[in-house]
C-alpha positions in Angstrom: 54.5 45.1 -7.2 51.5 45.2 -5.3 49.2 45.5 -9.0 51.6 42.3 -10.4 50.3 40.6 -7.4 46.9 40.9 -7.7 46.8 39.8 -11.2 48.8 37.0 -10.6 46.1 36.1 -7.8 43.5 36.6 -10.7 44.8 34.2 -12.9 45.6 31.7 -10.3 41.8 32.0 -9.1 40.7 31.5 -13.1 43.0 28.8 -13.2 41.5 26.8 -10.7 37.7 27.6 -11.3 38.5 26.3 -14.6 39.6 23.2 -13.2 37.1 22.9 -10.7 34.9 23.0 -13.8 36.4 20.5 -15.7 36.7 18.1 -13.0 33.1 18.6 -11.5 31.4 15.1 -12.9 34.1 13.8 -10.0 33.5 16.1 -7.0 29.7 15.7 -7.9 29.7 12.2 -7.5 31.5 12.0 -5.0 29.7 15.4 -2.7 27.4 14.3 -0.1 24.4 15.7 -1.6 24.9 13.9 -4.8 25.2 10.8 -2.8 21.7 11.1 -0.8 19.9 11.8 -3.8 21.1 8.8 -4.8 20.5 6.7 -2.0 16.7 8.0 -1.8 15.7 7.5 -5.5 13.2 4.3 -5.5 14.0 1.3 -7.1 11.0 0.6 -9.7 11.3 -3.2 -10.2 8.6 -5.3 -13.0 6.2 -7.6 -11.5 6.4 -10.8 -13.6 5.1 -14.4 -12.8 8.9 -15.7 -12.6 9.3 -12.9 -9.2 5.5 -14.0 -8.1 6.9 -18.1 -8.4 10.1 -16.7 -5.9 7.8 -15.0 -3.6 5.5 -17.6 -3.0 8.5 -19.7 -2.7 10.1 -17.6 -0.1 6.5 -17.5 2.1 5.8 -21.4 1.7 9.5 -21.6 3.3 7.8 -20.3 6.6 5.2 -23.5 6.8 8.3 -25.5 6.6 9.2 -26.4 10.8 12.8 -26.5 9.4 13.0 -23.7 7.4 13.7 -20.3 8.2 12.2 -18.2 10.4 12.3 -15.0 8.4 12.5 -14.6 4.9 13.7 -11.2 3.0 12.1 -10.9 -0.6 12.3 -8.1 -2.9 9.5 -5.5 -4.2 8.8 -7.3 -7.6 8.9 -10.9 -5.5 5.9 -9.9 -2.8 4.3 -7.5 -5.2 3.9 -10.1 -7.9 2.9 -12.7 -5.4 0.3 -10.8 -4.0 -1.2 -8.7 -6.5 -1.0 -11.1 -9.5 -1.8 -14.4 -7.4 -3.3 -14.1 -4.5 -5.3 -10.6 -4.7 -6.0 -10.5 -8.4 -6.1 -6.9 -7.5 -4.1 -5.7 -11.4 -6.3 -6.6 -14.0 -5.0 -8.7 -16.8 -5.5 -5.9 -18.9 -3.0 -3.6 -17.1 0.5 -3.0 -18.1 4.0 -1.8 -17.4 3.3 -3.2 -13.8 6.4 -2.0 -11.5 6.7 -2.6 -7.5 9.1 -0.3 -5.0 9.9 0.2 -1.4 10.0 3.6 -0.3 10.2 4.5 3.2 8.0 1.7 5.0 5.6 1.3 2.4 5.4 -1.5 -0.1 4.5 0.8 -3.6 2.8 -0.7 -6.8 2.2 0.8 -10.0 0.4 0.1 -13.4 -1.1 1.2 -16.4 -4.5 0.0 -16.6 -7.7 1.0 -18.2 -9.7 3.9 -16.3 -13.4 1.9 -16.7 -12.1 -0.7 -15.0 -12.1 1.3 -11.7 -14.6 4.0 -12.4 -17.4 2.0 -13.7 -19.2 2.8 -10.1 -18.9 6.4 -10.6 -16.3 6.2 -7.5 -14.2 8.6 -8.6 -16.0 11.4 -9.4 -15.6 14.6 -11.6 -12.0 13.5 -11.5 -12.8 10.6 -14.2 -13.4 13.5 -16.7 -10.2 14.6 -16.0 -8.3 11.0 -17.0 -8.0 9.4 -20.6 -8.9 5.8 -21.6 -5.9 4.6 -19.3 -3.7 5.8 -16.9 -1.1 4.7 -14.3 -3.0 3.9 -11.2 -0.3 3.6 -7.8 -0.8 2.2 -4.6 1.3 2.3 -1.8 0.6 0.9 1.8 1.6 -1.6 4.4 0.8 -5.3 5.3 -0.6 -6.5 8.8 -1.5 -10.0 9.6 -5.1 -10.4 10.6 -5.7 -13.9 12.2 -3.7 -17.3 11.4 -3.9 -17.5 7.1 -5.0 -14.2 6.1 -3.3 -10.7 6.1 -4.6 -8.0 4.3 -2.5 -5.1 2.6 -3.8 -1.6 3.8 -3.5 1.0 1.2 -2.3 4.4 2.4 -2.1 6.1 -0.7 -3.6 5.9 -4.3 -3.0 8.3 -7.3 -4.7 7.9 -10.7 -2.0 9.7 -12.8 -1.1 13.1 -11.2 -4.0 12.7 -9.4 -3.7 11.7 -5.3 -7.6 10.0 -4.3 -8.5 11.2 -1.1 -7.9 8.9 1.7 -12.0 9.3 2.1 -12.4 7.6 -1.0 -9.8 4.7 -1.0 -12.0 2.5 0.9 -14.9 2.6 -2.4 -11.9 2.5 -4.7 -11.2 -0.4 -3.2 -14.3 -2.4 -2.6 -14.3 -1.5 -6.8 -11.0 -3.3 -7.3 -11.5 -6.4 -5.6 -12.5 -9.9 -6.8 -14.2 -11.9 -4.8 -15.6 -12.0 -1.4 -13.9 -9.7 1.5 -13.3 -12.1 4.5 -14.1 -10.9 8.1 -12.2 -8.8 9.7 -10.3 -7.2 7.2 -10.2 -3.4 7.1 -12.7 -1.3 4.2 -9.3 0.1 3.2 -7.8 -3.1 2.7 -6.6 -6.0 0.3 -7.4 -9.4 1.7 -4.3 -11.5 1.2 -4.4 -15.5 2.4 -0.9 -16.6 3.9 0.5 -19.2 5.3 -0.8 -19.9 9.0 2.5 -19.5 10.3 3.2 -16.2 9.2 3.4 -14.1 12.4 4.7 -10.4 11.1 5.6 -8.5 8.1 7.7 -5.6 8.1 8.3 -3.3 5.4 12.1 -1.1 4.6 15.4 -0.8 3.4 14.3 -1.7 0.2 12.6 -5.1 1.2 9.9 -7.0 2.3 10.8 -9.0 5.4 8.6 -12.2 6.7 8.9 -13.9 10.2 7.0 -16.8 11.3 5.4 -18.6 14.7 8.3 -20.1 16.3 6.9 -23.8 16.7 3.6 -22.7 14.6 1.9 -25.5 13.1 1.9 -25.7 8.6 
C-alpha cells in the first residue's frame, strides 16, 4: 500500500507541474517580478514637430496670469520643444530621434552622423572605434537659471555602446551647440530660453512637470 501510494503521489506531482507548465504565460504575468520589469522598462517616445507645437503650447500656458500654474507634458512634448526648437541641439541630419523619462532624468536619443560631433577631435581614439553614424544619447536634468532662460545639464552621454566620460561632456558640448552660450549657464549645459514665469521644473514618473511664479509678470 505504502509503494501504491507513492506512485500515486508521483503522478499527482507530474500532473500538476504539467499544468503549471501549461498555464505559466498566466502566473508570469501576473508574478510580481514580471510586473516590475514591466513597470521599469522606459517608454521611448519620437520627437516630431506636432509634440514640439504641444510643448511649446503647454509652457506659453505658464505666461498666461489665468492659466495654470503647472503644466505636465510628456517626453516627446519637452524633448521636441527643446531640442528641435529652442536648442537646435539634434542636427537636421539626425534620425530616429526618440525622448524617455527614466528615473529623474529627461533621456534623448538619435542617430546622427559622427563628424558632426567629432570634427574637433573631442572625442578621441574612441572616434576610430564608431562608423559614419551612430546613436548618440543624452540624458540629464533641467534647472532654471534667471527669469527666461534654463539650461538642461547633461549627466550622461553615450555614442553607441560607448558612455563619454563626464570629463569630456562639457567639450562635447560646447561642439554641439549653435549659437552663443548666455551667462551663467553651466560648461555642461544646454542653454534653453523659457518663458519668464517659469519658476521650476521637475523631472519623474514618466513626465516633465512645469510650475510658474505665482503672480509673475508674462
Amino acid at each position: 500500500m505504502g509503494c501504491i501510494a507513492r506512485i500515486g503521489c508521483l503522478i499527482l506531482l507530474v500532473l500538476l507541474a504539467l499544468g503549471a507548465w501549461l498555464t505559466r504565460e498566466k502566473w508570469l504575468r501576473i508574478s510580481p517580478g514580471a510586473a516590475t520589469s514591466t513597470a521599469s522598462a522606459p517608454t521611448w517616445e519620437p520627437l516630431s514637430p506636432a509634440a514640439g507645437e504641444r510643448g511649446k503650447r503647454g509652457i506659453d500656458n505658464l505666461s498666461n496670469p489665468s492659466g495654470p500654474v503647472f503644466t505636465n507634458l510628456s517626453a516627446s512634448e519637452v524633448a521636441s520643444y527643446v531640442f528641435q526648437t529652442a536648442a537646435h541641439t539634434i542636427p537636421a541630419t539626425a534620425d530616429s530621434a526618440e525622448a524617455a523619462v527614466i528615473g529623474d532624468a529627461l533621456y534623448v536619443r538619435a542617430v546622427v552622423p559622427i563628424k558632426d560631433i567629432a570634427g574637433s577631435g573631442v572625442l578621441g581614439p574612441l572616434a576610430g572605434l564608431l562608423n559614419d553614424r551612430e546613436r548618440l544619447q543624452l540624458g540629464g536634468t533641467f534647472h532654471v537659471i534667471r527669469p527666461g532662460l534654463s539650461e538642461f545639464e547633461i549627466r550622461e552621454i553615450k555614442l553607441r555602446d560607448f558612455k563619454v566620460p563626464t570629463g569630456a561632456i562639457p567639450k562635447l558640448v560646447q561642439q554641439i551647440t549653435r549659437g552663443a552660450r548666455p551667462d551663467g549657464v553651466a560648461p555642461d549645459a544646454l542653454p534653453v530660453i523659457t518663458p519668464r514665469s517659469l519658476a521650476d521644473v521637475r523631472v519623474g514618473n514618466r513626465r516633465v512637470t512645469l510650475y510658474k511664479t505665482t503672480g509673475a509678470a508674462p
